[in-house]
DRENKETOR-315932 format. One line per field, with one value per atom (N, C-alpha, C, O, CB): x, y, z; chain; residue in one letter; residue number from 1; atom name. Coordinates in steps of 0.1 Angstrom, whole numbers, plus 2048, in hexadecimal, padded with zeros to 3 digits. Each point is the difference from the previous one (the first is absolute). Glycine has a CB too. Layout:
x	X	... .
y	Y	... .
z	Z	... .
chain	A	... .
resn	A	... .
resi	NUM	... .
name	CA	... .
//
This chain:
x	21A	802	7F2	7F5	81D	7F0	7F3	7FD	80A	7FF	7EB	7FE	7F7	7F7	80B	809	7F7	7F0	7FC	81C	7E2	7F0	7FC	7F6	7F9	817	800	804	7F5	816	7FD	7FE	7FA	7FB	811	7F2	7F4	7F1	7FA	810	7F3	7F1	7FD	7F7	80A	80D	802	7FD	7FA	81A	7F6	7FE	7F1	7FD	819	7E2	7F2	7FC	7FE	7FF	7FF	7FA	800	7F7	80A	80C	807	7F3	7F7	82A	7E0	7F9	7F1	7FA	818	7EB	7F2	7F5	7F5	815	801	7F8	802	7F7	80F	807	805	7F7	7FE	821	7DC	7FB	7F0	7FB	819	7E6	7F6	7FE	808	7F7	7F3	7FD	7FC	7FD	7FA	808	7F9	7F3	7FC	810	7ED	7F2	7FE	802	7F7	804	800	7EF	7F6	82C	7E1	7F3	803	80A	7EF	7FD	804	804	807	7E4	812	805	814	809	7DB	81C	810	807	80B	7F6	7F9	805	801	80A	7E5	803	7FF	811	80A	7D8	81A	810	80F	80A	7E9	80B	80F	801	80B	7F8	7F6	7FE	805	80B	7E5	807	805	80E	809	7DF	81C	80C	80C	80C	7E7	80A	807	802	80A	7F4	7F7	7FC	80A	805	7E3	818	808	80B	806	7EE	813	80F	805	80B	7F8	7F3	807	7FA	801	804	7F6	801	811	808	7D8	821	807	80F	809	7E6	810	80E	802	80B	7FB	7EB	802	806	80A	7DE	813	800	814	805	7DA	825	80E	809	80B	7EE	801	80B	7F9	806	80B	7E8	7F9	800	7F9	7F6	81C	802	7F9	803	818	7DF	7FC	7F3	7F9	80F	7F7	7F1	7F3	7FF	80D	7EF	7F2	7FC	803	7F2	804	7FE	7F6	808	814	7DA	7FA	7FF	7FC	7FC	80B	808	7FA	7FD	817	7E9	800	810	806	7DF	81C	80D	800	7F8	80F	7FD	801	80B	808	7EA	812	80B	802	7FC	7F9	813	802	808	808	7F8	7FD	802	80F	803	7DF	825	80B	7FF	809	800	7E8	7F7	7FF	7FE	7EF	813	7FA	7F4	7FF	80B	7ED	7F3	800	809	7EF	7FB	800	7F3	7F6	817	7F6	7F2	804	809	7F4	7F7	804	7F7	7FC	802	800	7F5	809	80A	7ED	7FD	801	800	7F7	804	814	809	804	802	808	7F8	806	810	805	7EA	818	80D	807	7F8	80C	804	809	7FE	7FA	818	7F4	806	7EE	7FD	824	7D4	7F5	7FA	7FA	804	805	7FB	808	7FA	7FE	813	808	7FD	7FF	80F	7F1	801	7EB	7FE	81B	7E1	7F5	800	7F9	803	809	7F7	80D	7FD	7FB	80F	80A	7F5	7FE	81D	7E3	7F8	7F1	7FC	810	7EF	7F4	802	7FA	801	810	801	80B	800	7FD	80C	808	80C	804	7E8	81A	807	80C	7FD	7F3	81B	80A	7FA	7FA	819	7EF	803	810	80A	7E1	814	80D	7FF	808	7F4	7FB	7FC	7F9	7F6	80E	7FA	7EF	804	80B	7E9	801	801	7F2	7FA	815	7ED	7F6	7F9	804	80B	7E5	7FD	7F1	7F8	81A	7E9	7F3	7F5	7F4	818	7F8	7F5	800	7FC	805	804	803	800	7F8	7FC	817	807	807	7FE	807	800	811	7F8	801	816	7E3	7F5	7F5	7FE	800	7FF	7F7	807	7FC	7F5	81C	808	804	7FF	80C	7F9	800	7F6	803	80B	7E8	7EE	7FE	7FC	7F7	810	7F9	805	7FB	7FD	815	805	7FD	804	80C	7E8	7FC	7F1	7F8	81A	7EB	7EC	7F6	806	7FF	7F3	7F8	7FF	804	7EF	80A	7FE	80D	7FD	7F7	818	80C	800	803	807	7F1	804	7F6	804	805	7EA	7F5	806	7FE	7ED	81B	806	80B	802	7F6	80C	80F	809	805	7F2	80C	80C	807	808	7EF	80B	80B	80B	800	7F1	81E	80B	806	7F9	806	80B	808	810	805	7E5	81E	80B	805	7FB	808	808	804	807	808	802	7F1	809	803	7FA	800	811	808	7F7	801	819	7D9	7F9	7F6	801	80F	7E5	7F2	807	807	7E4	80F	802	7FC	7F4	806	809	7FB	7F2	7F5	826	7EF	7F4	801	805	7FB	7FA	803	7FD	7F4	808	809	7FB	7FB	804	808	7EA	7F7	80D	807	7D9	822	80A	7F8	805	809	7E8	7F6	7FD	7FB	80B	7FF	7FC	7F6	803	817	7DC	7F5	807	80B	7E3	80E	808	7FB	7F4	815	7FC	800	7F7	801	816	7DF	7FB	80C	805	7E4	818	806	7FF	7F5	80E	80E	7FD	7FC	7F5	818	7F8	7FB	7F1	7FE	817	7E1	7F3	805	808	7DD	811	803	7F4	7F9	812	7F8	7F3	7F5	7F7	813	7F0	7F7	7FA	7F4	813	800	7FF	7FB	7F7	81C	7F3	7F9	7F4	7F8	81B	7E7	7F5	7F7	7F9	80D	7FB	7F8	7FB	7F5	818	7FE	801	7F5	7FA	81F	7E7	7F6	7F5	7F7	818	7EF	7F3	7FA	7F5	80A	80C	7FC	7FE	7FD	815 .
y	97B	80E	805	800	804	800	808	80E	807	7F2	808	80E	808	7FD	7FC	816	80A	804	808	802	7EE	80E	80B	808	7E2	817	80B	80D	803	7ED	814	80A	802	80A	7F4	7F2	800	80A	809	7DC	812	807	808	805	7F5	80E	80F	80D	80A	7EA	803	804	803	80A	7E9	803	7FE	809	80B	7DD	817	808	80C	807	7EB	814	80D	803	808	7F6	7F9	803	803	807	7F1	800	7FF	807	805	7E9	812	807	80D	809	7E5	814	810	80A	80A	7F1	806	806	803	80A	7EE	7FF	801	80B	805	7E5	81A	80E	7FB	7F4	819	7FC	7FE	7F9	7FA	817	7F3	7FE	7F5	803	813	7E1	7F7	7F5	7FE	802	7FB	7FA	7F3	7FC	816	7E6	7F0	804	7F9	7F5	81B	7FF	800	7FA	817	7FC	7FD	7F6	7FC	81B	7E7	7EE	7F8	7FB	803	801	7F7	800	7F8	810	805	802	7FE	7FE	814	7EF	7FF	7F2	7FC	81D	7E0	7F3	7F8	7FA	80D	7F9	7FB	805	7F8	808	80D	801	7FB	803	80F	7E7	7FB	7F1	7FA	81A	7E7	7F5	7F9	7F5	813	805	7FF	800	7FC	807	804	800	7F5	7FC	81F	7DF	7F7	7F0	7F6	81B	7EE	7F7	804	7F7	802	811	801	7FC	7F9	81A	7F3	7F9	7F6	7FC	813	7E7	7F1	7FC	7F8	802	80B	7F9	801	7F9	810	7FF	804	7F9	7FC	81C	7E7	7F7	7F4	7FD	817	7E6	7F9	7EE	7FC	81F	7E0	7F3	7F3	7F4	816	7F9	7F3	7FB	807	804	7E7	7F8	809	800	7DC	828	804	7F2	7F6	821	7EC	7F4	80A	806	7E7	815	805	7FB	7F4	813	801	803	80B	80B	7ED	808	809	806	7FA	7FB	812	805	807	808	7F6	805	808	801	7F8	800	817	80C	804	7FA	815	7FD	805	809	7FD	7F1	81F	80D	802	7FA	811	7FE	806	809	805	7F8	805	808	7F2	805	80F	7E5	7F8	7F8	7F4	81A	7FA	7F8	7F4	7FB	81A	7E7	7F2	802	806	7E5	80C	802	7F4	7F8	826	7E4	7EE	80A	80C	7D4	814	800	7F3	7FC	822	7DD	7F9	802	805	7F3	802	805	7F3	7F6	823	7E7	7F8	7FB	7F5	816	805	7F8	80A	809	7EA	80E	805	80F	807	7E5	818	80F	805	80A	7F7	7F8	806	804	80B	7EB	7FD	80A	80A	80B	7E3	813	80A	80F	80A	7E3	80F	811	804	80B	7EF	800	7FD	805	80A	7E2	810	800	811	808	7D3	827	808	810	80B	7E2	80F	80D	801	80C	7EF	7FE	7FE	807	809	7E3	80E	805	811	808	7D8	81E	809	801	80A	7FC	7EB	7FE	7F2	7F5	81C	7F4	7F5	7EE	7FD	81A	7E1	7F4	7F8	7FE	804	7FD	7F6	7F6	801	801	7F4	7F0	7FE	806	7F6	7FC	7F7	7F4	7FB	814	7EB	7F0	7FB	809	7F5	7F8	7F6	7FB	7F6	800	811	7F9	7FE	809	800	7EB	7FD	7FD	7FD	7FD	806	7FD	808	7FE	7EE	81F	80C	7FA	803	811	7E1	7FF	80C	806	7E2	81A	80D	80C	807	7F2	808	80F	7FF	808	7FD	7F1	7FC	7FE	802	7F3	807	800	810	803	7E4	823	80D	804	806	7FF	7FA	808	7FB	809	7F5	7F4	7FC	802	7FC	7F7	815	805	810	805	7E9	819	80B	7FE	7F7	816	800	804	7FF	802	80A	7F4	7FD	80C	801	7ED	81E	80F	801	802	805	7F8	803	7FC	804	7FC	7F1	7F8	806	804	7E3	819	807	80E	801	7F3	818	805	800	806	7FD	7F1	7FD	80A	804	7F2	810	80A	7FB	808	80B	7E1	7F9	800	7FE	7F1	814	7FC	7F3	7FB	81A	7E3	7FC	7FE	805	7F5	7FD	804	7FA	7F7	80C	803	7FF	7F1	7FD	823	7DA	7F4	7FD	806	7F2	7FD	7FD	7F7	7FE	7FF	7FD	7F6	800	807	7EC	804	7FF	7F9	7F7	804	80C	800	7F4	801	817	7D9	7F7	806	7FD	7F6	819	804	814	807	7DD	81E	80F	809	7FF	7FC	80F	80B	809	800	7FC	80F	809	80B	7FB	7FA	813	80F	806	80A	7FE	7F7	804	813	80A	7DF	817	810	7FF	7F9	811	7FA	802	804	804	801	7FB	804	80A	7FF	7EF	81F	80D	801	7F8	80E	805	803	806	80B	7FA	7F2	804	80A	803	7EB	81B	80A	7FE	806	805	7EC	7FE	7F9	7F9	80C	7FC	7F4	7F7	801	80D	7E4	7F5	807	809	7DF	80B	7FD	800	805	7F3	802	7FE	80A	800	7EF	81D	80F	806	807	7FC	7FB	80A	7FD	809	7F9	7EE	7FF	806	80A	7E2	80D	806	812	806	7E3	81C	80C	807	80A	7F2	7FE	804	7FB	804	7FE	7F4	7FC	7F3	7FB	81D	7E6	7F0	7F0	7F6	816 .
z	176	803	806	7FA	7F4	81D	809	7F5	7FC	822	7DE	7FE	80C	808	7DF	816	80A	7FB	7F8	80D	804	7F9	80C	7FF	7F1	81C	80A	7F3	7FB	821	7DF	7F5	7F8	7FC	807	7F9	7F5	803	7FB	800	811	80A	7FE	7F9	817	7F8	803	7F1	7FE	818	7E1	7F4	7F8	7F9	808	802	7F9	809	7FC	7F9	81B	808	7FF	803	808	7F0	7FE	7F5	802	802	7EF	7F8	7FC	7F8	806	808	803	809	7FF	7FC	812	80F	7FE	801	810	7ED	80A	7F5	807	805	7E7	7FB	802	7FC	7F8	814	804	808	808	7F5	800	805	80F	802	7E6	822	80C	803	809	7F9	7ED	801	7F9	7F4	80F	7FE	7F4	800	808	7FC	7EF	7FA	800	804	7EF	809	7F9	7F1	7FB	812	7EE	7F0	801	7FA	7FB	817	7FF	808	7FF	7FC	80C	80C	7F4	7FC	81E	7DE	7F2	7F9	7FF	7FC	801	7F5	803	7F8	802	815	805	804	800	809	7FA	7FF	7F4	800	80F	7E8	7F2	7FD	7FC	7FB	80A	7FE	80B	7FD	7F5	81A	804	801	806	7FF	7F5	7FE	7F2	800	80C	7E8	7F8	800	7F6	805	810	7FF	80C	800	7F7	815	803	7F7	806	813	7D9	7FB	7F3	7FF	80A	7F2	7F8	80A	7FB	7F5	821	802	804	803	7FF	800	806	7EF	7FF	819	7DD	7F4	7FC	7F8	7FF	810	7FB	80A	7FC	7FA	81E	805	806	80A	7FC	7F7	809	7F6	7F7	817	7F8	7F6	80A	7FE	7F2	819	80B	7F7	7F9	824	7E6	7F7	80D	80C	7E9	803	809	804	7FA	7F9	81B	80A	80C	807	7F4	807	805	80F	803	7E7	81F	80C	80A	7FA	7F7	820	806	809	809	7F5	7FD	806	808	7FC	7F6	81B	80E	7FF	7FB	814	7F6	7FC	815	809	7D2	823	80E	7F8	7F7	81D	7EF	7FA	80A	80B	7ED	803	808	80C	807	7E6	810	80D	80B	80B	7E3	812	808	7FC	803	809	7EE	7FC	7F8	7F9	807	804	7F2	7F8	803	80B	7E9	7F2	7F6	801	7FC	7FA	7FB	7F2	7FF	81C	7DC	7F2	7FD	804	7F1	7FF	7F4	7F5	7FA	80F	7F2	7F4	7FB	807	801	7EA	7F9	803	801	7F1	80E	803	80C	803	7E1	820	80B	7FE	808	7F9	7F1	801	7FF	807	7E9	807	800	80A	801	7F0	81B	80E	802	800	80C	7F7	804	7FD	807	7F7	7F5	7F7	806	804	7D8	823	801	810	803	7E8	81C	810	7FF	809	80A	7E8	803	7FD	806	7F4	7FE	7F8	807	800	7E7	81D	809	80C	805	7F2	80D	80F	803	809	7FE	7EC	804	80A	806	7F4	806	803	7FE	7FB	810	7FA	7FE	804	80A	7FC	7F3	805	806	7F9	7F5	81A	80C	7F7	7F7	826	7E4	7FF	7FC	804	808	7EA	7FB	800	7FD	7F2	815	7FF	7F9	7FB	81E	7E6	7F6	80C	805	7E5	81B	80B	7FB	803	810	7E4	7FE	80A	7FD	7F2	81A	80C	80A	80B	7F3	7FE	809	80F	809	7E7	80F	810	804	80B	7F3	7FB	804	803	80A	7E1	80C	804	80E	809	7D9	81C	80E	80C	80B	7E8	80A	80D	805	80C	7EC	7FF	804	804	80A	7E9	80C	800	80E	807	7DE	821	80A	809	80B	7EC	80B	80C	805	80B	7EE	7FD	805	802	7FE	7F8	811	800	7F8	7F5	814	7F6	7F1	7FD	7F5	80D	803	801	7F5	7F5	826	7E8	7FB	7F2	7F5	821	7F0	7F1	7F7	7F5	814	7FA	7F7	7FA	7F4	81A	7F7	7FA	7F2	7F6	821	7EF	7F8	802	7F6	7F7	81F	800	808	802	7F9	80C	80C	7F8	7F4	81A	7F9	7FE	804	808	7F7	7FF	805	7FD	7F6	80E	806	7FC	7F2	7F9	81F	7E7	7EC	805	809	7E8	807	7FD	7F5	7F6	81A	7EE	7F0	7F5	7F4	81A	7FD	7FB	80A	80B	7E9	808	809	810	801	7E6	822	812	802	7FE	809	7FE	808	80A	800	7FF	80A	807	800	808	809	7E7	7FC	809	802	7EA	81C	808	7FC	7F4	816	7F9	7FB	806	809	7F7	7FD	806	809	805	7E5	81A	806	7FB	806	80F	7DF	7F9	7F3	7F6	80F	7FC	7F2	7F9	804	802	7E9	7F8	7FD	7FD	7FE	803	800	7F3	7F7	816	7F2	7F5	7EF	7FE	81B	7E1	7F7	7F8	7FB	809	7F7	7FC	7F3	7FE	811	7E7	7FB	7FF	80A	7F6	7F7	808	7F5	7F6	815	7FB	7F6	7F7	801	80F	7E2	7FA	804	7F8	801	815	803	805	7FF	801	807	808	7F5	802	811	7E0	7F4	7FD	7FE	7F9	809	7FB	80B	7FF	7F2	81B	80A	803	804	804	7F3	800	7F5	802	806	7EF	7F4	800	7F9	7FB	816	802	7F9	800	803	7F8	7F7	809	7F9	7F4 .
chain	A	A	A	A	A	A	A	A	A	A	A	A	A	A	A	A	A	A	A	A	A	A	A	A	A	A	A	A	A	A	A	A	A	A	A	A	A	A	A	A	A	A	A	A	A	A	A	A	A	A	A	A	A	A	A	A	A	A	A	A	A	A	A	A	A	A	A	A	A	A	A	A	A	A	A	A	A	A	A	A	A	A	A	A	A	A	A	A	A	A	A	A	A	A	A	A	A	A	A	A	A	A	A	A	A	A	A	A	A	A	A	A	A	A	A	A	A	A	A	A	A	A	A	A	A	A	A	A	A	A	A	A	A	A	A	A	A	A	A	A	A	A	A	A	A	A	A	A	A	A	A	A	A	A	A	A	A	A	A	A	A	A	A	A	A	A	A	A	A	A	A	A	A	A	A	A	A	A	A	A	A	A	A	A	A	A	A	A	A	A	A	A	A	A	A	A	A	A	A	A	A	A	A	A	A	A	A	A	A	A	A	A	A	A	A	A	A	A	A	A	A	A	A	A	A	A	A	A	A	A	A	A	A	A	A	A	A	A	A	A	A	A	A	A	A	A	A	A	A	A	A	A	A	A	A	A	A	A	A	A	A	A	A	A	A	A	A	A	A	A	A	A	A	A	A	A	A	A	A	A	A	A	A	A	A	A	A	A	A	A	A	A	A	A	A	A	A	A	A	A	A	A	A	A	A	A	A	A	A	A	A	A	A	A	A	A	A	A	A	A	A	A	A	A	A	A	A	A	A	A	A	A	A	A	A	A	A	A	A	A	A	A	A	A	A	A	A	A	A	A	A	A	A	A	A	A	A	A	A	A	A	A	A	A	A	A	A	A	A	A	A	A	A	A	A	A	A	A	A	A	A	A	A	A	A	A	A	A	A	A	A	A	A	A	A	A	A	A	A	A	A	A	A	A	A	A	A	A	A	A	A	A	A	A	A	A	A	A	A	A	A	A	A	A	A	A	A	A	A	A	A	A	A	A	A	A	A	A	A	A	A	A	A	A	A	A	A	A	A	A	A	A	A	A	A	A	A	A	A	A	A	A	A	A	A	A	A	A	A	A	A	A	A	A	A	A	A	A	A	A	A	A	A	A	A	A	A	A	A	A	A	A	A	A	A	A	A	A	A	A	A	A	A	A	A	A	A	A	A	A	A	A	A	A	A	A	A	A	A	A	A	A	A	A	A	A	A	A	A	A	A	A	A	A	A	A	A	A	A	A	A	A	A	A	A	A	A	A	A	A	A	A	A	A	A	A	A	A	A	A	A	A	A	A	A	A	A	A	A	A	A	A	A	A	A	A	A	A	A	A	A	A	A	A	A	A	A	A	A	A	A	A	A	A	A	A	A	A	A	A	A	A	A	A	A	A	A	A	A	A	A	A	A	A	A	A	A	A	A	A	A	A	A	A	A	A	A	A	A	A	A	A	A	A	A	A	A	A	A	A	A	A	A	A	A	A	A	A	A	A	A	A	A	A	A	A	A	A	A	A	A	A	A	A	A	A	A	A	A	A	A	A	A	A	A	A	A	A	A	A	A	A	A	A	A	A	A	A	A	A	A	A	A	A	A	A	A	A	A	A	A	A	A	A	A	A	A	A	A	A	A	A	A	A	A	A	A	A	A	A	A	A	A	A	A	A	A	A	A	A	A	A	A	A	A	A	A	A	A	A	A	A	A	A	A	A	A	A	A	A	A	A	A	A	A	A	A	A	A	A	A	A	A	A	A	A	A	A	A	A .
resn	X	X	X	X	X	X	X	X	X	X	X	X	X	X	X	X	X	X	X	X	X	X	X	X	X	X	X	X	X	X	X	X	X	X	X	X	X	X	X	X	X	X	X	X	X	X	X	X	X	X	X	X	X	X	X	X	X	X	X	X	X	X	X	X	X	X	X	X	X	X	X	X	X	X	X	X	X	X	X	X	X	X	X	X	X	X	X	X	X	X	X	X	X	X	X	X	X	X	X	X	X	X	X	X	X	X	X	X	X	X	X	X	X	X	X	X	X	X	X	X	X	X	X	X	X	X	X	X	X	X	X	X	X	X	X	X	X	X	X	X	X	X	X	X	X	X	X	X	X	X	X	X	X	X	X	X	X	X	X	X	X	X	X	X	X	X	X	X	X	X	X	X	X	X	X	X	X	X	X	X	X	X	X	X	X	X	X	X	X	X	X	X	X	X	X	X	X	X	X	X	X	X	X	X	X	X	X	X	X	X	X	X	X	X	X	X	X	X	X	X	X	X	X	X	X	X	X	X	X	X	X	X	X	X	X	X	X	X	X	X	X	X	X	X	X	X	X	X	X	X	X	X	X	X	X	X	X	X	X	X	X	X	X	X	X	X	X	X	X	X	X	X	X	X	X	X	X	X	X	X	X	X	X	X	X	X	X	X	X	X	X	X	X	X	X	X	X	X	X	X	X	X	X	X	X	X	X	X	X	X	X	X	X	X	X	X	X	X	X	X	X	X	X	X	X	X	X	X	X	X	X	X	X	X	X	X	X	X	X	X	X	X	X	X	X	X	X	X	X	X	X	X	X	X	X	X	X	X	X	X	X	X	X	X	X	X	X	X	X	X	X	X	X	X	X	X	X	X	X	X	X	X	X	X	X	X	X	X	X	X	X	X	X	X	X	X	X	X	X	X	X	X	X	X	X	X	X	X	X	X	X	X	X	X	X	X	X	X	X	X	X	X	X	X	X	X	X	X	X	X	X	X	X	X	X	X	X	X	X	X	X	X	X	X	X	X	X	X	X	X	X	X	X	X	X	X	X	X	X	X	X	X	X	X	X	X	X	X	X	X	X	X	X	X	X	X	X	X	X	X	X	X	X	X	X	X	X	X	X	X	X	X	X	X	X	X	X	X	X	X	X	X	X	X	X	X	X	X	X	X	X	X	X	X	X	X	X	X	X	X	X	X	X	X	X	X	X	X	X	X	X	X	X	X	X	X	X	X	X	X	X	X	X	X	X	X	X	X	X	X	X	X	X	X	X	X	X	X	X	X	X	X	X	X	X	X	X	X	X	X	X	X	X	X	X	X	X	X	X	X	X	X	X	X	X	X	X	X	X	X	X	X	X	X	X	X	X	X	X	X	X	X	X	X	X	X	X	X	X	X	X	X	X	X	X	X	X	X	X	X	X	X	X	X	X	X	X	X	X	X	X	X	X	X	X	X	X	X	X	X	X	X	X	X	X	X	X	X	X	X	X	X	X	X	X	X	X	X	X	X	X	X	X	X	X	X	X	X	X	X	X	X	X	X	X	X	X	X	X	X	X	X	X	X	X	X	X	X	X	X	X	X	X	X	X	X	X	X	X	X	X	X	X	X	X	X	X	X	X	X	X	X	X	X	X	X	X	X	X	X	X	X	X	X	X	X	X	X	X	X	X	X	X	X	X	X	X	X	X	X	X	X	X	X	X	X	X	X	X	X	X	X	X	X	X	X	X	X	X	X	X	X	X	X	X	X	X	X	X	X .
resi	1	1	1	1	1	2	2	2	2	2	3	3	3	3	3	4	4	4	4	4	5	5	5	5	5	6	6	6	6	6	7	7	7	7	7	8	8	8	8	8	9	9	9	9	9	10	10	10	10	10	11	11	11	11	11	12	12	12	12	12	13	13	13	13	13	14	14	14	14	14	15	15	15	15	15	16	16	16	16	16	17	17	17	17	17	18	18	18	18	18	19	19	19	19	19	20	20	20	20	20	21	21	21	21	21	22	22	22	22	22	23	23	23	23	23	24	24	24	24	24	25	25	25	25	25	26	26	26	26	26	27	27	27	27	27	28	28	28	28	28	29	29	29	29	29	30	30	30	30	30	31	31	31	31	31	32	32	32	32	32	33	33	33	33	33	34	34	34	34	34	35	35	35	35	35	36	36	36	36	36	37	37	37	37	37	38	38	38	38	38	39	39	39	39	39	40	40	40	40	40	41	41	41	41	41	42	42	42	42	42	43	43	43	43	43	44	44	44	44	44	45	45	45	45	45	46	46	46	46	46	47	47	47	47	47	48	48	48	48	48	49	49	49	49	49	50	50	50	50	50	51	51	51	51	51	52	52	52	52	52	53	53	53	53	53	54	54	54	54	54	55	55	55	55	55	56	56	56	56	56	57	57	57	57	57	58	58	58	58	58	59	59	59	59	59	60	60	60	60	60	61	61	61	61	61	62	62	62	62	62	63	63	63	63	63	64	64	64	64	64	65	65	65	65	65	66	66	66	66	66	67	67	67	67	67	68	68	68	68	68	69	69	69	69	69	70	70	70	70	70	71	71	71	71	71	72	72	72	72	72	73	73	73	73	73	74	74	74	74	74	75	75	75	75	75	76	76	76	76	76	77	77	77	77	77	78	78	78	78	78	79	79	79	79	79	80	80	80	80	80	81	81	81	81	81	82	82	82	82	82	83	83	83	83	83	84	84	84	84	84	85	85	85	85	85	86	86	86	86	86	87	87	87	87	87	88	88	88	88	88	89	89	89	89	89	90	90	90	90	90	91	91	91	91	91	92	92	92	92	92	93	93	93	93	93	94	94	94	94	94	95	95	95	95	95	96	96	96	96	96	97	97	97	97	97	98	98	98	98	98	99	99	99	99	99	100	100	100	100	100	101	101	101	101	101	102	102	102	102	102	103	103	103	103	103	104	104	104	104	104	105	105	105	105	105	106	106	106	106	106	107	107	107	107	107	108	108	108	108	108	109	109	109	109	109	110	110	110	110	110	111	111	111	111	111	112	112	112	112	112	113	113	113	113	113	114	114	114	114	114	115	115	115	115	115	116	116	116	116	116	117	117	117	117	117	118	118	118	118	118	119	119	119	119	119	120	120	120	120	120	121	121	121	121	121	122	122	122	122	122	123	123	123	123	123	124	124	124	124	124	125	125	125	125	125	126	126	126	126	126	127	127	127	127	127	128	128	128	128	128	129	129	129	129	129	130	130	130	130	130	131	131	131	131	131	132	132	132	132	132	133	133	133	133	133	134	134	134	134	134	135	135	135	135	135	136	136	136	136	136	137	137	137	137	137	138	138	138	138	138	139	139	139	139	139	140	140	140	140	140	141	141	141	141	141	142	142	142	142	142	143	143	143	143	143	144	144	144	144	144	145	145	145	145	145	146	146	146	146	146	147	147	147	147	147	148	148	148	148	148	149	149	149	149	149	150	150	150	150	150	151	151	151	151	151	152	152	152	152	152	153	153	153	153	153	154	154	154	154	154 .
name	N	CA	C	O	CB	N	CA	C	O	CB	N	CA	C	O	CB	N	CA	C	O	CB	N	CA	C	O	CB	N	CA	C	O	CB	N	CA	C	O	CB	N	CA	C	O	CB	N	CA	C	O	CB	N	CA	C	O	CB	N	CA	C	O	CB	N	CA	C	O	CB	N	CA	C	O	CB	N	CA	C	O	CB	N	CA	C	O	CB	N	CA	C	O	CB	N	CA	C	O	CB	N	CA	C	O	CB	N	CA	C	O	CB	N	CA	C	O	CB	N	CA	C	O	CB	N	CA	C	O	CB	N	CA	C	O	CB	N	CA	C	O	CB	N	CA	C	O	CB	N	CA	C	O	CB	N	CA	C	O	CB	N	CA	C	O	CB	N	CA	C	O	CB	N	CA	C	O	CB	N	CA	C	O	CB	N	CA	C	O	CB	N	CA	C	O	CB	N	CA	C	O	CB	N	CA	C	O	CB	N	CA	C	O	CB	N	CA	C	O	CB	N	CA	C	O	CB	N	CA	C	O	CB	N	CA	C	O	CB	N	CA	C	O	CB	N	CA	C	O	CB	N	CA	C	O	CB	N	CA	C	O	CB	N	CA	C	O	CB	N	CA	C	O	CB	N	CA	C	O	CB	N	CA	C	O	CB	N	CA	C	O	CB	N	CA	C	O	CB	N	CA	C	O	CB	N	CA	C	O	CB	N	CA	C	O	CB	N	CA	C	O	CB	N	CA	C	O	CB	N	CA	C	O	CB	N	CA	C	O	CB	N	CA	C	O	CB	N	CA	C	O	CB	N	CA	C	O	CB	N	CA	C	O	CB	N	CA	C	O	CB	N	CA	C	O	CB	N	CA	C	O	CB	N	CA	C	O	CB	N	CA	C	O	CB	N	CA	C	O	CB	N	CA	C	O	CB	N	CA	C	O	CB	N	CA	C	O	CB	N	CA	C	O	CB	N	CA	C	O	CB	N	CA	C	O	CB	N	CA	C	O	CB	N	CA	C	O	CB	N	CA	C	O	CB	N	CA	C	O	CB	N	CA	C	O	CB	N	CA	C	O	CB	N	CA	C	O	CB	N	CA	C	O	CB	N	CA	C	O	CB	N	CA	C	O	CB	N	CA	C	O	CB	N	CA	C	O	CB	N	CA	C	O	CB	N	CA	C	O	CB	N	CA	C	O	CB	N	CA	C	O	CB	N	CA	C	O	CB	N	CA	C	O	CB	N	CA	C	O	CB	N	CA	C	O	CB	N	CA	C	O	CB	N	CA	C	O	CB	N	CA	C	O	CB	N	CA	C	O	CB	N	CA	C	O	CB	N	CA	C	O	CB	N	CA	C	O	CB	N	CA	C	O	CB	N	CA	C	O	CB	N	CA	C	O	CB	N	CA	C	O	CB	N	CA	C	O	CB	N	CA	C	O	CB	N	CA	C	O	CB	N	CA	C	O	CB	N	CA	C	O	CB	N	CA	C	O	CB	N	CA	C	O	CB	N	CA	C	O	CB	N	CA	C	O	CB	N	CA	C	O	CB	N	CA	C	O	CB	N	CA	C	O	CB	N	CA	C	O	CB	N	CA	C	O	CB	N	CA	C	O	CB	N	CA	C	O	CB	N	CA	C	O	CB	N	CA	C	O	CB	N	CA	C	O	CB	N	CA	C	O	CB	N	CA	C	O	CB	N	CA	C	O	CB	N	CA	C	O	CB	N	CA	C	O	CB	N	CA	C	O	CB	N	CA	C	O	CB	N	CA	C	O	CB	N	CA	C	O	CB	N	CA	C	O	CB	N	CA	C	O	CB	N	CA	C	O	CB	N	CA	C	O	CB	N	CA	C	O	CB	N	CA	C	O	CB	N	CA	C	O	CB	N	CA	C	O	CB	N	CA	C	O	CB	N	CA	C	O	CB	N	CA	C	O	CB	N	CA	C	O	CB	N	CA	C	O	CB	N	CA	C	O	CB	N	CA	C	O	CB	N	CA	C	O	CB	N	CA	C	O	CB	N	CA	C	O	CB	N	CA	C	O	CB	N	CA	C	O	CB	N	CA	C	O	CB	N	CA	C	O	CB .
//
């Protein structure tokens, strides 16, 4: 049985983010951090029965985008890159040599790719030869994780 962590994410992000004041510090990046750190171990600890096997996994969002990290097991990336980025995952695959990710990357600009906002089209699985949509990816309304730290100056 697949579990959903697209809800899960949303759930923790709900909890963690949306409460954040406009203005924020490292003490509350700090706090909301640990506290999300803790609830996505409490729900790896409740659905997550795969043997940890440390793994780079490359995803493709339902936006189009792609992103990768290293995680122990499937759903860890998932819930993990989901909550980072703030969005759905399509697809993840096990790609330890970041072929699959390098094959998306090397068909756009470096400008673009150094961004990380390129789209491409949605597919069921990683693209033999993937197309860019030729649309940036829109500044999200939500920000990721990373928009927060930057934002505070960390």
């Amino acid at each position: 049985m697949t579990v959903a962590t697209w809800p899960t994410a949303q759930r923790i992000r709900a909890k963690y983010l949306e409460p954040l004041p406009e203005k924020r510090n490292d003490k509350l990046l700090n706090a909301a951090c640990k506290g999300i750190s803790a609830d996505v171990a409490a729900f790896l600890a409740e659905h997550d029965t795969a043997a940890p096997e440390r793994h780079w996994w490359t995803c493709q969002f339902v936006s189009g985008g792609i992103s990768g990290r290293w995680a122990e097991t499937e759903l860890e990336a998932r819930v993990e890159i989901e909550l980072w980025w703030g969005e759905e995952i399509a697809w993840i695959v096990v790609d330890d040599d970041a072929e699959i990710q390098n094959r998306y990357w090397a068909t756009v600009k470096v400008k673009d790719r150094q961004a990380g906002r390129v789209l491409f089209d949605l597919t069921e699985g990683p693209a033999e030869y993937p197309v860019p949509t030729g649309d940036l990816r829109p500044v999200s309304v939500q920000p990721t994780l990373f928009d927060l730290f930057e934002m505070s100056g960390s």
